[in-house]
py3Dmol code that shows the C-alpha trace and the ligand (Angstrom):
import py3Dmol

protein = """\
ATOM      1  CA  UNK A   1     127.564  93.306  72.801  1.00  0.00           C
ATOM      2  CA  UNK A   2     127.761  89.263  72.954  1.00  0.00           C
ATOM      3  CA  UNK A   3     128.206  88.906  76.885  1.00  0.00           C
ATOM      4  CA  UNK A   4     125.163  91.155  77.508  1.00  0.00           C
ATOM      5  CA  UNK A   5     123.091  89.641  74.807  1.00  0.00           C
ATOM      6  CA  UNK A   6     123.757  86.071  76.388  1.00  0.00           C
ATOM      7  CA  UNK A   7     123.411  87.207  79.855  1.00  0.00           C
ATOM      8  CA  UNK A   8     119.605  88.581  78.745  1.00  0.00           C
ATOM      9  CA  UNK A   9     119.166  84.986  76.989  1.00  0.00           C
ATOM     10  CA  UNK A  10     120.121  83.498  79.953  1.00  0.00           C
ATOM     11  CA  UNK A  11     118.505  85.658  82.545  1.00  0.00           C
ATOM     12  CA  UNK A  12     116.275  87.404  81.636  1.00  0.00           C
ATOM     13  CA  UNK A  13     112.309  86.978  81.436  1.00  0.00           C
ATOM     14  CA  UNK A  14     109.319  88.024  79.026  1.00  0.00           C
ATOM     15  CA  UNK A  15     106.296  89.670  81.215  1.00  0.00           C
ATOM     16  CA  UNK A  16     103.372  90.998  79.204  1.00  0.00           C
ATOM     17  CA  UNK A  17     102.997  94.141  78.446  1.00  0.00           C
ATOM     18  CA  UNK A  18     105.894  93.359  76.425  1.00  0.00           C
ATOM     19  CA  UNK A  19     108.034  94.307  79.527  1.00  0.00           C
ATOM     20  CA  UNK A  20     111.864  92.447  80.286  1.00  0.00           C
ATOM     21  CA  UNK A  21     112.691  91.839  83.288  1.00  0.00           C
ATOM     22  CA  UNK A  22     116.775  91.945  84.162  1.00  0.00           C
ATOM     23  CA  UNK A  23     116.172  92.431  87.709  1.00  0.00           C
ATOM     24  CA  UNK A  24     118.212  89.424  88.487  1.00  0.00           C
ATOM     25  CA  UNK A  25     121.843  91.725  86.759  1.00  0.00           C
ATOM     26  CA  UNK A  26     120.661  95.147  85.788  1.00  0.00           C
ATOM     27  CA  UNK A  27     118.414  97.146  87.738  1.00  0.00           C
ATOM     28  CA  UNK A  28     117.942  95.297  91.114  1.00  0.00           C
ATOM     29  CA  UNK A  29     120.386  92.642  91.777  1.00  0.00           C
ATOM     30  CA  UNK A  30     123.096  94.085  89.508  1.00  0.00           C
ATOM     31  CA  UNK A  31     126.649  92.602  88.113  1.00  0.00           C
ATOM     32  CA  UNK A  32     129.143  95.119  88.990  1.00  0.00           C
ATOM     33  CA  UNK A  33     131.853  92.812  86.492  1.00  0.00           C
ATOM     34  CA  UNK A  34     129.007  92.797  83.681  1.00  0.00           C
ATOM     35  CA  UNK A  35     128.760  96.896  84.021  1.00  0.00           C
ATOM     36  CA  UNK A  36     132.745  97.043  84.225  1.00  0.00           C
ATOM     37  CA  UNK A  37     132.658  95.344  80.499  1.00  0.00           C
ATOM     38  CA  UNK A  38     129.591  97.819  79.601  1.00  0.00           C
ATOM     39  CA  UNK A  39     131.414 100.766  80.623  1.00  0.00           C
ATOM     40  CA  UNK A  40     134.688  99.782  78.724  1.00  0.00           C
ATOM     41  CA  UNK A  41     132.539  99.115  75.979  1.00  0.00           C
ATOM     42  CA  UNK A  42     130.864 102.619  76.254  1.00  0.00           C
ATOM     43  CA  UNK A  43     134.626 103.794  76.526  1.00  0.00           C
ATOM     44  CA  UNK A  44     135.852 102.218  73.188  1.00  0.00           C
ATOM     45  CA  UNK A  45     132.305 103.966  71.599  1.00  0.00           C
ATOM     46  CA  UNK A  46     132.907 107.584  72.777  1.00  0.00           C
ATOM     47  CA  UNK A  47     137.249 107.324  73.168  1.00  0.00           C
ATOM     48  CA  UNK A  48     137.468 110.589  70.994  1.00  0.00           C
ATOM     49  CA  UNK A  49     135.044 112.822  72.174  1.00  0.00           C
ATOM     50  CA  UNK A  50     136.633 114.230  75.509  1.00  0.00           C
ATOM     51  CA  UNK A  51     133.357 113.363  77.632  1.00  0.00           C
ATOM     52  CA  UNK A  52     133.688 115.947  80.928  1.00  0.00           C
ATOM     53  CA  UNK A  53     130.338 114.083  82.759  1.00  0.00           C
ATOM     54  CA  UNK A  54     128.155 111.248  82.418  1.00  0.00           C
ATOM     55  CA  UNK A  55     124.488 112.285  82.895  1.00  0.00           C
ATOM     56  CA  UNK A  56     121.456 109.815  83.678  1.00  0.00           C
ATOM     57  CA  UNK A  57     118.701 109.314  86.018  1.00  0.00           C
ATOM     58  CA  UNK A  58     117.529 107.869  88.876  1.00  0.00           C
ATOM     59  CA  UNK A  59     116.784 105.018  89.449  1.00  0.00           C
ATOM     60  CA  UNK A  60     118.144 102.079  87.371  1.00  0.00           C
ATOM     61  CA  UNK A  61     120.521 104.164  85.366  1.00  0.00           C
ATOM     62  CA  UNK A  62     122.422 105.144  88.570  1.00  0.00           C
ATOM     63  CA  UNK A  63     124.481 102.159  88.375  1.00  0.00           C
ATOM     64  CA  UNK A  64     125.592 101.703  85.243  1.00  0.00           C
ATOM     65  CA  UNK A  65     126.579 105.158  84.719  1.00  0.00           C
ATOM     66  CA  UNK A  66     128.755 104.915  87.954  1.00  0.00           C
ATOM     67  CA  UNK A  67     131.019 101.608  86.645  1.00  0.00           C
ATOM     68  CA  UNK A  68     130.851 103.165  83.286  1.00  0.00           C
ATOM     69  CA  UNK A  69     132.117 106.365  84.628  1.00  0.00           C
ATOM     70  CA  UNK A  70     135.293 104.877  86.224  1.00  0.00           C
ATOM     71  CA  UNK A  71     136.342 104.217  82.525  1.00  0.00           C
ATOM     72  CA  UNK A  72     136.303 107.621  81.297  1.00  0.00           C
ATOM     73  CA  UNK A  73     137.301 109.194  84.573  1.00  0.00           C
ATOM     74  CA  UNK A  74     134.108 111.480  84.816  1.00  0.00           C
ATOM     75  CA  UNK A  75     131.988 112.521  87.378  1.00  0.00           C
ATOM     76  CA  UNK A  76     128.215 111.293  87.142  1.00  0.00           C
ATOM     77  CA  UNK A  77     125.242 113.427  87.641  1.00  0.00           C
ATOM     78  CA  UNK A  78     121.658 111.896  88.619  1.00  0.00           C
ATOM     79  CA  UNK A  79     118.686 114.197  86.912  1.00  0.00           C
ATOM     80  CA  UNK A  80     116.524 113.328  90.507  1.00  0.00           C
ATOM     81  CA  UNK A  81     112.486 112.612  89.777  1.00  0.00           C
ATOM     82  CA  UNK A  82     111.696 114.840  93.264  1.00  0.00           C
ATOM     83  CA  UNK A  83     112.433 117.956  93.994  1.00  0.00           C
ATOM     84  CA  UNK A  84     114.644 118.108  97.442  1.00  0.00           C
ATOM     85  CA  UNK A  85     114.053 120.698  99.631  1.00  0.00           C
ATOM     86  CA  UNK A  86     117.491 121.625  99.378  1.00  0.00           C
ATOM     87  CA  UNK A  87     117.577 121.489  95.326  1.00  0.00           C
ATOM     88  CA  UNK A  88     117.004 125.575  94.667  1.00  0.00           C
ATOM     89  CA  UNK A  89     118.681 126.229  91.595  1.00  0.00           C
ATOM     90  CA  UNK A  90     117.428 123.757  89.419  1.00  0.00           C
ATOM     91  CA  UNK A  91     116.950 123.081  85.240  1.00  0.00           C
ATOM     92  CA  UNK A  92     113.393 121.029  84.813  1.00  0.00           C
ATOM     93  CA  UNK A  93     111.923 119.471  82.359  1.00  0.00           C
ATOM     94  CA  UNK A  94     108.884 117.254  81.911  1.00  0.00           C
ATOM     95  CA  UNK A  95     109.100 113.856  80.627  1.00  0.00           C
ATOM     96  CA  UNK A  96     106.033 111.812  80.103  1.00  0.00           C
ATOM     97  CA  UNK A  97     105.837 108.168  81.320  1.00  0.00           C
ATOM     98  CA  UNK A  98     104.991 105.754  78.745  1.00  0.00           C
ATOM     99  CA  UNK A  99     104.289 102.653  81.374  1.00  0.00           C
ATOM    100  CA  UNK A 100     103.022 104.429  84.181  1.00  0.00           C
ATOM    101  CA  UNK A 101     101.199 106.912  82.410  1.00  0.00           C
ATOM    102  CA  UNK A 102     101.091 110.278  83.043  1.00  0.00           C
ATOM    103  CA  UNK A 103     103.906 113.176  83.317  1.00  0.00           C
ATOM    104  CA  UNK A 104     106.726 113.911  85.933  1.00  0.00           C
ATOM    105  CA  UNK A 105     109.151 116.738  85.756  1.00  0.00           C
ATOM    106  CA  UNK A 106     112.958 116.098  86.062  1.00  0.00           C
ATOM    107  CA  UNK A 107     115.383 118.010  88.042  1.00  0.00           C
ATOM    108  CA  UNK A 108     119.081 118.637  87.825  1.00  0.00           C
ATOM    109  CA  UNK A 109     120.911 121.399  89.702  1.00  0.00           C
ATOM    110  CA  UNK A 110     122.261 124.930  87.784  1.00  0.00           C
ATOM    111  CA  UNK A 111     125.452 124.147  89.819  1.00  0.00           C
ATOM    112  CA  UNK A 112     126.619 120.888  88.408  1.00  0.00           C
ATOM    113  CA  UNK A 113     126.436 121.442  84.610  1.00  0.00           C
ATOM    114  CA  UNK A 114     127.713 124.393  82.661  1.00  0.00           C
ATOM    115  CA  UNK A 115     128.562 125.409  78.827  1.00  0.00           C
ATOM    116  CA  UNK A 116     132.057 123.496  79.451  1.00  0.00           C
ATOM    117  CA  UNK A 117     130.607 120.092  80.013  1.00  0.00           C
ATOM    118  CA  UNK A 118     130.578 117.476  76.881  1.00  0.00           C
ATOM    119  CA  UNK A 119     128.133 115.301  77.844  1.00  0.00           C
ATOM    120  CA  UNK A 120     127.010 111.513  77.659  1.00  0.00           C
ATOM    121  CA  UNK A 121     124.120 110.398  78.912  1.00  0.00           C
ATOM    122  CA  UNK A 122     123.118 106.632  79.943  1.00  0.00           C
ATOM    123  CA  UNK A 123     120.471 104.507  80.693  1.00  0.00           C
ATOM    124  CA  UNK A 124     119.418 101.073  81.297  1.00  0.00           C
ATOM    125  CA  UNK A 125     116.650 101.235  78.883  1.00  0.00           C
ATOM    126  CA  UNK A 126     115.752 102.857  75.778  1.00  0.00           C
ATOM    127  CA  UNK A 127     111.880 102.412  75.530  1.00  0.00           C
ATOM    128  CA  UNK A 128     109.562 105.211  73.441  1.00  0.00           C
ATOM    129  CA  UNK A 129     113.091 107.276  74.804  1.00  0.00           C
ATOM    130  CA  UNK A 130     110.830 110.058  77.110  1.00  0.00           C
ATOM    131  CA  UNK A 131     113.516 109.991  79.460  1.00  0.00           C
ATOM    132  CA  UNK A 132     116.554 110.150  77.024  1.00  0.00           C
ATOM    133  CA  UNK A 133     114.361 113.459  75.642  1.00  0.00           C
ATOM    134  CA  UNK A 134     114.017 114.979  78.837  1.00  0.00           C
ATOM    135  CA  UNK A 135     117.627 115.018  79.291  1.00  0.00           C
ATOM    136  CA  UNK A 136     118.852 115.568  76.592  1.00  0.00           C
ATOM    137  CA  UNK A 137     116.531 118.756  76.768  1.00  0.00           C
ATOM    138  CA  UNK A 138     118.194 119.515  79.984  1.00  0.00           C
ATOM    139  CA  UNK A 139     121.433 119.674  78.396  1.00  0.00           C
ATOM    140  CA  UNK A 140     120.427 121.845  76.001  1.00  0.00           C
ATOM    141  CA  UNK A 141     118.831 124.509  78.985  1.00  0.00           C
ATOM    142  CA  UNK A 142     122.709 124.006  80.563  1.00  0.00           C
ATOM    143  CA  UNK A 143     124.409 124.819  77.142  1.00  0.00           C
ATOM    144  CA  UNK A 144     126.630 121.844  77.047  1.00  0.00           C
ATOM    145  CA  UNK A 145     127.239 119.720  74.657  1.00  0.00           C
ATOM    146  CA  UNK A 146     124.868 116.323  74.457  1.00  0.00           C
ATOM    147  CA  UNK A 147     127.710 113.939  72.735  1.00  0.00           C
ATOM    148  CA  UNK A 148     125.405 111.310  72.653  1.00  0.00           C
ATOM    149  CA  UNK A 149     124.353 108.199  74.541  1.00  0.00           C
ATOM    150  CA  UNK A 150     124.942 105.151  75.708  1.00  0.00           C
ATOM    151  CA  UNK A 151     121.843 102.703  76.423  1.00  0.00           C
ATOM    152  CA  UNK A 152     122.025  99.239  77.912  1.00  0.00           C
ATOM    153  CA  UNK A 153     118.804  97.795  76.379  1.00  0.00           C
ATOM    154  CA  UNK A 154     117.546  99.505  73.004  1.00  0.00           C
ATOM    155  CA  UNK A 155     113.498  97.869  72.439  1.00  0.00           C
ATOM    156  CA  UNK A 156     113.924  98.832  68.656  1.00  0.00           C
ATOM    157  CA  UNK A 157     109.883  97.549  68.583  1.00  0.00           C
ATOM    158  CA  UNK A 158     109.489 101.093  70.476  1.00  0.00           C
ATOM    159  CA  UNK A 159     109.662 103.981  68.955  1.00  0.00           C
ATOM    160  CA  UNK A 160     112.453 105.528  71.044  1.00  0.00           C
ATOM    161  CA  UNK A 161     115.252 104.815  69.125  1.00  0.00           C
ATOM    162  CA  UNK A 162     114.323 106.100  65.767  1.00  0.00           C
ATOM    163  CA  UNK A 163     112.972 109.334  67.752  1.00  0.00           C
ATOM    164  CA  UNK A 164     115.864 110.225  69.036  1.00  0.00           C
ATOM    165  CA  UNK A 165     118.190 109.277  66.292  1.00  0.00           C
ATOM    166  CA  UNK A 166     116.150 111.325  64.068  1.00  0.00           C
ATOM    167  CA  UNK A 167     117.086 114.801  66.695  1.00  0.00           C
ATOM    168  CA  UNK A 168     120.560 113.778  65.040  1.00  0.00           C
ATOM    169  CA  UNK A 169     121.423 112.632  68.465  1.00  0.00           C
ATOM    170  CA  UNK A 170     123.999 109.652  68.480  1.00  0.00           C
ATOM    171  CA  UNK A 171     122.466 106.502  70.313  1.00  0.00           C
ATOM    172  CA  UNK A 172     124.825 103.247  70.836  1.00  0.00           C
ATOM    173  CA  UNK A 173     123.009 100.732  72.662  1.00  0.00           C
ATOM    174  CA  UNK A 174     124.618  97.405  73.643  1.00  0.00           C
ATOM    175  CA  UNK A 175     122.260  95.395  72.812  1.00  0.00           C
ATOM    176  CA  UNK A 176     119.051  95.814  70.800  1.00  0.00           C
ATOM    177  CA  UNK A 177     116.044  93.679  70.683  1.00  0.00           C
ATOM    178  CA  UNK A 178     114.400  93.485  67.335  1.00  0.00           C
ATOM    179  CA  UNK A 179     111.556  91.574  68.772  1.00  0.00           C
ATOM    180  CA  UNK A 180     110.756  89.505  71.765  1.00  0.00           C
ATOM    181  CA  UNK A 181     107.950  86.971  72.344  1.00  0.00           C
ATOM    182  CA  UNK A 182     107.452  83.339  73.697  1.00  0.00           C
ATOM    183  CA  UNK A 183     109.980  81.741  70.760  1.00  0.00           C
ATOM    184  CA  UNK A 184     113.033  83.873  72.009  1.00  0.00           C
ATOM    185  CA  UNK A 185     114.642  87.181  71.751  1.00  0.00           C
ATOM    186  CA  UNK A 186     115.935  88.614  68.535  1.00  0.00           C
ATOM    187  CA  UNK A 187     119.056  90.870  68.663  1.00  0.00           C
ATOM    188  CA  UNK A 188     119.731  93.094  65.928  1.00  0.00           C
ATOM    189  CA  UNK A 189     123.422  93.419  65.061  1.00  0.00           C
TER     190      UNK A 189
END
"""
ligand_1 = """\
36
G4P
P 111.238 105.754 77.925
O 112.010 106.604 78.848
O 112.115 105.024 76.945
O 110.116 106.502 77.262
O 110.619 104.656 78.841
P 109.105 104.283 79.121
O 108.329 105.508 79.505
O 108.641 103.446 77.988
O 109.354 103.400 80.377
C 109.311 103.903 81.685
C 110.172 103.102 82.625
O 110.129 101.704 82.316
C 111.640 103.479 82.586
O 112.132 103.318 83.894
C 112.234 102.426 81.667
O 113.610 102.244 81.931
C 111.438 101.235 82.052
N 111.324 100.213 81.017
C 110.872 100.342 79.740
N 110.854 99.154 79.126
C 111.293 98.237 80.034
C 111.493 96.825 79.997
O 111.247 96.133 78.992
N 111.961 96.258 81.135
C 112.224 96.952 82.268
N 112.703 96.282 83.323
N 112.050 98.297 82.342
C 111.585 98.919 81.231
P 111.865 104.452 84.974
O 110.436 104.787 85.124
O 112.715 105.627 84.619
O 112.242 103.833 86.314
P 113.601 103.320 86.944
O 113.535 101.835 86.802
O 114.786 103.875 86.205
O 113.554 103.793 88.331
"""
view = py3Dmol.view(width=600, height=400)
view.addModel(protein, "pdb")
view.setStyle({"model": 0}, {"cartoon": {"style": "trace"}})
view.addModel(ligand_1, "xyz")
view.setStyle({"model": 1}, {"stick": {}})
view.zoomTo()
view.show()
């Protein structure tokens, strides 16, 4: 998607670890107008599949998912990282954490996704996709359907993409980076 590619050209900034930061339009000071065009974009993707709820989780995701949500007329669901106190009836899964090491289960209430729901998840990045897996595993516990989803940032250098693509699970991202380094940013089209 040209307007997101150019805004990460323009905005965005190279830390090792072979990290991008966006945090000046995506996931801390965000552009609710640049989201608007992501979401119709995500509309135009998934038009025909009668999405009933867009799934994703906290935090960065949040956002996104909410703009992109007004487009399909949806309600959005955020799979929460800590168990509330008031969170009983719960699916969980585990989802390891390929920056901060470690794993950390993921929660999302019995109540607020059923056999009914077609669902799309999204997320602001799709890294070595541990988070993408962990919900689309909760979708599976609900028995809804996992149409697919829809990823701001796909790091095709990580092996996320291919991983989940290869669980026949439909992935559009808006824009993918083939590689990234002092030189510039390549986008694969
Ligand atoms: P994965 O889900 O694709 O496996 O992600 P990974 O473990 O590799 O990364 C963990 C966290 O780091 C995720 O956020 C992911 O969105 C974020 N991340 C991965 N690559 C980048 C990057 O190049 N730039 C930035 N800014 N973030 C990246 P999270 O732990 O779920 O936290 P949150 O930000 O959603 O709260």
């Amino acid at each position: 998607m040209k307007i997101l590619e150019e805004r990460i050209e323009k905005d965005g900034k190279l830390i090792e670890g072979n990290i991008l930061l966006v945090d000046k339009f995506l996931n801390h000071q965000m552009d609710p107008f640049l989201f608007l065009e992501m979401g119709l974009e995500l509309k135009r993707l998934f038009e025909d599949e009668n999405i009933t709820k867009i799934l994703t989780i906290e935090s960065s995701g949040i956002g996104i998912s909410c703009v992109a949500a007004l487009t399909f007329g949806v309600p959005v669901l955020s799979a929460k990282k800590n168990k509330a106190k008031n969170l009983r009836d719960c699916y969980v899964t585990q989802v390891a954490s390929f920056t901060r090491g470690g794993v950390y289960d993921v929660f999302v209430a019995r109540d607020y996704l059923n056999p009914d729901d077609r669902v799309l998840i999204i997320d602001d990045f799709l890294a070595e996709g541990n988070a993408l897996l962990g919900l689309a595993d909760i979708v599976k516990q609900s028995g809804a359907t996992l149409v697919g989803a829809g990823i701001a940032i796909e790091k095709a250098f990580q092996a996320g993409g291919e991983r989940v693509r290869n669980m026949g699970i439909r992935v559009e991202s808006l824009a993918i980076i083939e590689s990234m380094n002092d030189n510039g940013i390549v986008f694969r089209h």
